[in-house]
DOBADREN-720394 format. One record per atom (N, C-alpha, C): atom name; residue in three letters; residue number from 1; y negated, x, z. Coordinates in nm, 3 decimals. Layout:
   mimi   kollum   kenu     north      east        up
     CA      Ala    NUM         Y         X         Z
...
***
This chain:
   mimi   kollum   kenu     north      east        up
      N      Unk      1     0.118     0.084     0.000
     CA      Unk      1     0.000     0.000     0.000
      C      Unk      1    -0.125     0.089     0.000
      N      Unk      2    -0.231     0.056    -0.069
     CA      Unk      2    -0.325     0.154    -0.113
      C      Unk      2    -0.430     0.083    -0.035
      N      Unk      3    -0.496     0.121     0.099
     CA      Unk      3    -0.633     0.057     0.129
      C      Unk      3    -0.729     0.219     0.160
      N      Unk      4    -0.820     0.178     0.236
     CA      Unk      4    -0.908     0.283     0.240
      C      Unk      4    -0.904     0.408     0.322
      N      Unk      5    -0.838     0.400     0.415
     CA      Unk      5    -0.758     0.500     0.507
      C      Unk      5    -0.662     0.592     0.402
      N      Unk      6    -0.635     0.554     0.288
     CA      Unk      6    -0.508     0.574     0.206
      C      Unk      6    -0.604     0.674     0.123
      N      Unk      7    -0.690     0.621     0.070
     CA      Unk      7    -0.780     0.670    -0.042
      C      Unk      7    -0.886     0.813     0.021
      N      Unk      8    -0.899     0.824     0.164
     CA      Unk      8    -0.933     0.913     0.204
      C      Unk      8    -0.878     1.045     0.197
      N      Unk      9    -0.721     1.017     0.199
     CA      Unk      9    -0.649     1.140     0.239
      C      Unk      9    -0.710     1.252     0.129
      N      Unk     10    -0.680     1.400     0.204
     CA      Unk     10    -0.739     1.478     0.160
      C      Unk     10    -0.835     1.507     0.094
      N      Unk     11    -0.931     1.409     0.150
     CA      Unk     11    -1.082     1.426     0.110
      C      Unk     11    -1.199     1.512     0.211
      N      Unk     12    -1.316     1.508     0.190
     CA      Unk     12    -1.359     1.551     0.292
      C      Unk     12    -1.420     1.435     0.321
      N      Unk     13    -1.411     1.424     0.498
     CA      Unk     13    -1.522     1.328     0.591
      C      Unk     13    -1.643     1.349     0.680
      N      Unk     14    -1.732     1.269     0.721
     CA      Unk     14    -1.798     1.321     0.807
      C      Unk     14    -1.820     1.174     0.888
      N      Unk     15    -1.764     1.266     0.974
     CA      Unk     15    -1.803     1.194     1.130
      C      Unk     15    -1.953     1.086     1.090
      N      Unk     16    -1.952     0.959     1.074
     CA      Unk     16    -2.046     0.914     1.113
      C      Unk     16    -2.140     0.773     1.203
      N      Unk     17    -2.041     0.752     1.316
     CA      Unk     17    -2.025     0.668     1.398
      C      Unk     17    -2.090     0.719     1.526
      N      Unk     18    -2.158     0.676     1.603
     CA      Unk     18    -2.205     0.726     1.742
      C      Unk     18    -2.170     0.694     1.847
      N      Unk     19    -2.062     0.607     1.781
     CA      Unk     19    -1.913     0.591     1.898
      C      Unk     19    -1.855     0.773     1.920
      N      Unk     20    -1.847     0.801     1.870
     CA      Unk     20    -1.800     0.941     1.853
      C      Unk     20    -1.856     1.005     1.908
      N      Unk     21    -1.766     1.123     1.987
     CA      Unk     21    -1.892     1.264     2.012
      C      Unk     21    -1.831     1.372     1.913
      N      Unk     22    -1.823     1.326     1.799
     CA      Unk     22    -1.814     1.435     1.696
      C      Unk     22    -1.884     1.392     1.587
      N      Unk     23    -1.971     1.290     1.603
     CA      Unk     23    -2.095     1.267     1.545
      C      Unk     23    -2.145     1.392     1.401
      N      Unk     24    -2.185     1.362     1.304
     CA      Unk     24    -2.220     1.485     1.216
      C      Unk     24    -2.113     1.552     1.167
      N      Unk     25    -2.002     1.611     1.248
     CA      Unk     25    -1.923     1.690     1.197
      C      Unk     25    -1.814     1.647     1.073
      N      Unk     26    -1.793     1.752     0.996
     CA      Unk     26    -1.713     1.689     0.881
      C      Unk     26    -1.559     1.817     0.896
      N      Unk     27    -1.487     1.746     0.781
     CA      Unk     27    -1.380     1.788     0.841
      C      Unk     27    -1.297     1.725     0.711
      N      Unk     28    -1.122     1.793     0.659
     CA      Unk     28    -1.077     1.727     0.584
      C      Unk     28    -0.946     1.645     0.614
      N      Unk     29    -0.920     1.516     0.579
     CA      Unk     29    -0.793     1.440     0.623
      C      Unk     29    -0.691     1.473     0.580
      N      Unk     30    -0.587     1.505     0.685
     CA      Unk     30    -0.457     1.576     0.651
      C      Unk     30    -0.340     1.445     0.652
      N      Unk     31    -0.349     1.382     0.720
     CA      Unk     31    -0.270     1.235     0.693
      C      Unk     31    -0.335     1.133     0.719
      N      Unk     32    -0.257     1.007     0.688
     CA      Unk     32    -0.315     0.913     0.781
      C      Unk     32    -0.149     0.812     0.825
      N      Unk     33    -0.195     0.795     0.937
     CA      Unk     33    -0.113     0.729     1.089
      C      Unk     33    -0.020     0.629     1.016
      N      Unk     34     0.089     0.584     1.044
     CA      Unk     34     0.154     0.456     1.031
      C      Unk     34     0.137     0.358     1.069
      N      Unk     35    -0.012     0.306     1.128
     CA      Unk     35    -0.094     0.213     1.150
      C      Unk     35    -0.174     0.196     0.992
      N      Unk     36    -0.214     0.302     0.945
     CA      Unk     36    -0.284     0.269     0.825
      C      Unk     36    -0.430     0.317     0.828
      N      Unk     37    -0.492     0.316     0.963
     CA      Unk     37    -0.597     0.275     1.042
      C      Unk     37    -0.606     0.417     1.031
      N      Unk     38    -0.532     0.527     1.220
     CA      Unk     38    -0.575     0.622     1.196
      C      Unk     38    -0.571     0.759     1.156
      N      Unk     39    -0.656     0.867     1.107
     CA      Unk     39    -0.656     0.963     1.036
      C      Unk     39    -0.616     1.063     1.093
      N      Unk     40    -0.546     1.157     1.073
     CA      Unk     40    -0.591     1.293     1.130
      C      Unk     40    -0.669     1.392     1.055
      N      Unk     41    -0.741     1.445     1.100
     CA      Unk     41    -0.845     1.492     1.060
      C      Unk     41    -0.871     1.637     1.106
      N      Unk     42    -0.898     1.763     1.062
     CA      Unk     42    -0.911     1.893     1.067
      C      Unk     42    -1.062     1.894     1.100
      N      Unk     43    -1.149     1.899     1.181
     CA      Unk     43    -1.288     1.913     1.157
      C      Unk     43    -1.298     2.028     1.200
      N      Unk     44    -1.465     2.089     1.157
     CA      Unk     44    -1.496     2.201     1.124
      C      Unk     44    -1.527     2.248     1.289
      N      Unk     45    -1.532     2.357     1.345
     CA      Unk     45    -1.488     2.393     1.430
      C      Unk     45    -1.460     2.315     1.609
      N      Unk     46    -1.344     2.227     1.568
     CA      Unk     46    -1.304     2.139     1.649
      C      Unk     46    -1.125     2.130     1.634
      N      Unk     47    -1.082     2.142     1.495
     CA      Unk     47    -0.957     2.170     1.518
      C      Unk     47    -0.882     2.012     1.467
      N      Unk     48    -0.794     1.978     1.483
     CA      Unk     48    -0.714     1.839     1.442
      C      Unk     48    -0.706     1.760     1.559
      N      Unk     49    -0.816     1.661     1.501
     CA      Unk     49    -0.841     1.515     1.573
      C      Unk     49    -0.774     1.364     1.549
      N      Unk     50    -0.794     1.274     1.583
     CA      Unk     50    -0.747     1.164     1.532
      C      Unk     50    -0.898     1.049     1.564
      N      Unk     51    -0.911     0.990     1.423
     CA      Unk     51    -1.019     0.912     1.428
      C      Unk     51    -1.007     0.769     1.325
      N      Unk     52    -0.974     0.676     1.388
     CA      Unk     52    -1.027     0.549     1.352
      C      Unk     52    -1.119     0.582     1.196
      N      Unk     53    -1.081     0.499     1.089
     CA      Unk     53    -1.131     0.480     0.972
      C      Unk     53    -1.232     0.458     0.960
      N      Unk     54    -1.272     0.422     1.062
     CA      Unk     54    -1.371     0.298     1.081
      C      Unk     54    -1.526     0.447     1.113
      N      Unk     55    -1.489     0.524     1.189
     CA      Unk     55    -1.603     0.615     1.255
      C      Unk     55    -1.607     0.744     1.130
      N      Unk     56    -1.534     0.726     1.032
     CA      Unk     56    -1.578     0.855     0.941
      C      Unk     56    -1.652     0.774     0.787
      N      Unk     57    -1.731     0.848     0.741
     CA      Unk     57    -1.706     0.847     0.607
      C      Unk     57    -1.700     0.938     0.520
      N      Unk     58    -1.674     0.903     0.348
     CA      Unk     58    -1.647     1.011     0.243
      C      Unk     58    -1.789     1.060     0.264
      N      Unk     59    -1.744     1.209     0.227
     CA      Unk     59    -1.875     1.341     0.185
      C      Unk     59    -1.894     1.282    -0.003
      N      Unk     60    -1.983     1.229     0.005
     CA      Unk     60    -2.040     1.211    -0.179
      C      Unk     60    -2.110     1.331    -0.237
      N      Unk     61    -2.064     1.397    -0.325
     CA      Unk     61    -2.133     1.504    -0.412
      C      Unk     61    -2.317     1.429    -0.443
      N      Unk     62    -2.356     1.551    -0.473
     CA      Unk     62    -2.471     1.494    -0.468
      C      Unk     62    -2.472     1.464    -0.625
      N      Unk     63    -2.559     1.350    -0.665
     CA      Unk     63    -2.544     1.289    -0.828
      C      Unk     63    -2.659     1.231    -0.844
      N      Unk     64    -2.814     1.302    -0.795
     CA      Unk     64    -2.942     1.307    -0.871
      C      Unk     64    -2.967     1.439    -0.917
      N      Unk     65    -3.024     1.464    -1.008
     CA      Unk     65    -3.041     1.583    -1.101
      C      Unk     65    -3.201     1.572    -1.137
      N      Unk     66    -3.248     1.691    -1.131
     CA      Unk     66    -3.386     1.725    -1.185
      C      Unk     66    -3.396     1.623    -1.321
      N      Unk     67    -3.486     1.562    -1.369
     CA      Unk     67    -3.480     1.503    -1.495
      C      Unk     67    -3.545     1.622    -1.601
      N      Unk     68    -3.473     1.671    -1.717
     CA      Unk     68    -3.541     1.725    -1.808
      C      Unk     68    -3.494     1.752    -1.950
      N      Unk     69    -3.555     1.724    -2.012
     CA      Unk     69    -3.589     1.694    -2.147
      C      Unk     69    -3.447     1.715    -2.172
      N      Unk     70    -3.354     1.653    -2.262
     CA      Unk     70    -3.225     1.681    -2.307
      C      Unk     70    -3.263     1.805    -2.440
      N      Unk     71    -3.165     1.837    -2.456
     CA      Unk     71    -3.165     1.944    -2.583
      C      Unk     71    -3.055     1.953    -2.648
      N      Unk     72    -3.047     1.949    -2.766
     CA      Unk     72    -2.886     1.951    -2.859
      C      Unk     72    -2.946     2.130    -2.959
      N      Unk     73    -3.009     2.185    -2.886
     CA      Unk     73    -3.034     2.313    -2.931
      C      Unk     73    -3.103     2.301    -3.056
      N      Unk     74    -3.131     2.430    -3.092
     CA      Unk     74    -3.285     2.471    -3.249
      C      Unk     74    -3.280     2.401    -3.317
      N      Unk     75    -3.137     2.373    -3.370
     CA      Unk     75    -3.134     2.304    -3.474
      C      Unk     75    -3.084     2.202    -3.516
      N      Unk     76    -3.037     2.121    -3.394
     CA      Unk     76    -3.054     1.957    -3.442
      C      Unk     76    -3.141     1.939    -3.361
      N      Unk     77    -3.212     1.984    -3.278
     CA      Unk     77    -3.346     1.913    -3.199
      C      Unk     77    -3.460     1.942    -3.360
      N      Unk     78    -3.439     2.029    -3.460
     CA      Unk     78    -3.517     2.036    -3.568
      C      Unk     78    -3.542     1.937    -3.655
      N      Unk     79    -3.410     1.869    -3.617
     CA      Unk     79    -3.346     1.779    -3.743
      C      Unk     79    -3.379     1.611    -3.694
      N      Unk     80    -3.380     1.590    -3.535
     CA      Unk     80    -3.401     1.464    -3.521
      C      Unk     80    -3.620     1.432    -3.504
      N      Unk     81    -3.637     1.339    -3.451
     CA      Unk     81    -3.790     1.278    -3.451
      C      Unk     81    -3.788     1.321    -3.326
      N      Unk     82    -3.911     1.364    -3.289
     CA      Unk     82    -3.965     1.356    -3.112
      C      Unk     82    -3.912     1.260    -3.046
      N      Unk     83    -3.903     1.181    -3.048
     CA      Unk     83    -3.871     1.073    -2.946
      C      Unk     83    -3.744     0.944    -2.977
      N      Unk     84    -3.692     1.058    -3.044
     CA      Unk     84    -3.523     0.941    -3.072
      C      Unk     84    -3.364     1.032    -3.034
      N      Unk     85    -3.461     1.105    -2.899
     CA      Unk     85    -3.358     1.161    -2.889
      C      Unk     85    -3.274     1.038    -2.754
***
């Protein structure tokens, strides 16, 4: 059965519940429990914990980028109009 505890495994998490006193810290999931629920979790200098699904979440890559001008290089930027790129 595939739920979200499932989809974590071996991802990275970060602590972000203030139920927690590992608050901030991130860490990567090495299983998860036969409850479904909870994780075990490697965090960064803390060692292998167990935490409720519920108090972590996924680390997201970051996916805003400087905006700037696209380029298909000399010579098809030669070949198209200013502004149909």
């Amino acid at each position: 059965m595939l739920n979200e505890a499932n989809l974590l495994l071996n991802q990275e998490v970060v602590v972000t519940s203030n139920a927690s006193r590992f608050t901030g810290r991130h860490g990567i999931v090495n299983k998860v429990m036969a409850d479904g629920r909870t994780l075990d979790v490697d965090l960064e200098g803390v060692g292998d914990v167990f935490l409720d699904v519920t108090l972590v979440g996924e680390v997201q890559e970051r996916t805003h980028f400087n905006k700037t001008e696209q380029s298909l290089g000399p010579d098809a930027n030669s070949v198209l109009p200013r502004n149909r790129l």
